[in-house]
N, C-alpha and C positions, 0 to 999 in steps of 0.2 A: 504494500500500500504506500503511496508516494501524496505528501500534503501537497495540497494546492500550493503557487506559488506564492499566491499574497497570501498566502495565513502564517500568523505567527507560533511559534512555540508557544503558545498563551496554555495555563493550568487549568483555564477554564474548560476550552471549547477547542477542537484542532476539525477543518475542515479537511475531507481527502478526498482526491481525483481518482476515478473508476479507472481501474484497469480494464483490460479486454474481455473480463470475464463477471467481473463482479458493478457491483452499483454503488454511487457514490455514498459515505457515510459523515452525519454530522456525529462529533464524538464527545458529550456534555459531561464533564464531573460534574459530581456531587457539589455543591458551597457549603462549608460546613459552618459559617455563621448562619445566624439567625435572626430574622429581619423582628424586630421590639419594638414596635413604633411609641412605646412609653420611654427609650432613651432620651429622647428631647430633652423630656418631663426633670429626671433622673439620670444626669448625666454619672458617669463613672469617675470614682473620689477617690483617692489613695491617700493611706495616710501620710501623717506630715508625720517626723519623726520629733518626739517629745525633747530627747537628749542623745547625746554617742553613746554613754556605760550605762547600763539596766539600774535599778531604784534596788536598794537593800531591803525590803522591806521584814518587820517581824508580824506574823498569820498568827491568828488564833483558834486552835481546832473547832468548828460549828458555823465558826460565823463567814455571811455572804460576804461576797467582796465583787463588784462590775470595775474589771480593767479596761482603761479607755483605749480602743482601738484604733481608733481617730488622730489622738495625739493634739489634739485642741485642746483639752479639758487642761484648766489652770491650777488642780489638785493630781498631776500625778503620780504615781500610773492608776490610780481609780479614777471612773469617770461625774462628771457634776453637771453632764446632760447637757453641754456646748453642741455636742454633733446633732443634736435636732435642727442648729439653724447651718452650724457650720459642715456639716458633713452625714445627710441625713438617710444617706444609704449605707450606711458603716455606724453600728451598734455593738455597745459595748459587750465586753464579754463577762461573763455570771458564774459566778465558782464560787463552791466552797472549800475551807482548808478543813483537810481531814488529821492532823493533828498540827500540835504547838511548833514553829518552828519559822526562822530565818530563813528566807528566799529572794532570788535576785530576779523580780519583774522585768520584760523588756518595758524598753524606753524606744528604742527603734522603731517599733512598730513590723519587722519585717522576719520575726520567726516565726519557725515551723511548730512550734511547741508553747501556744498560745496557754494562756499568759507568761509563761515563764522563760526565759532564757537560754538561747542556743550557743548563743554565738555570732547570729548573723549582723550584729553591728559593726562585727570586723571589716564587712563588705560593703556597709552604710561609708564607715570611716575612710577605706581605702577608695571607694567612688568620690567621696567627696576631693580628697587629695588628689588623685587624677583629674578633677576636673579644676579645681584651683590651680595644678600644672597647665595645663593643657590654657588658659587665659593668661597664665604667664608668659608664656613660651608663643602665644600667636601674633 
């Protein structure tokens, strides 16, 4: 099967020219987004990161605790309900400590291990440094 000349490699759609034998085919992927017409509405919010190193905080076994996801909230890492005007698709997170103990909240806003601390503001800290390089050096 040999594409037509004007058509592009495109991911979409690849038009091809019939051979002597066969008929010509239009060839359609799949789009694997998904057309939401309430994005307008609710555009996509990422958080803002609170600080670089995660909050020490001391948990007390029973009691609730909503970490702010956001990173708006001017008490963190618990949240005090800023992200209703500032970031109102991104809701805090809800947990209880199952016992007494010291733990390092992130502050990044960017682990895998909500609420608690991976690591990944190593990647916050090093992006941010590459990019204050990178307006030095242009």
């Amino acid at each position: 099967m040999v594409l037509h000349p004007g058509a592009s490699e495109s991911p979409r759609c690849s038009i091809s020219r019939p051979t002597s034998s066969e008929p010509a085919r239009l060839h359609i992927r799949r789009v694997t987004t998904l057309w939401r017409p309430w994005r307008w509405a609710f555009p996509q919010v990422t958080p803002v990161p609170a600080a670089r190193l995660p909050y020490r905080v001391k948990l007390s076994a029973g009691k609730h605790y909503a970490w702010c996801a956001c990173g708006h909230s001017k008490k963190q890492p618990f949240c005090d309900g800023t992200h209703r005007t500032e970031a109102p698709s991104i809701a805090p997170l809800r947990f209880t400590a199952d016992k007494d103990r010291t733990a390092l909240l992130c502050a990044c806003k960017q682990t895998k291990n909500a609420p608690y601390c991976d690591g990944s503001h190593l990647k916050v800290i090093y992006r941010d440094v590459v990019k204050s390089l990178k307006g030095i050096f242009k």
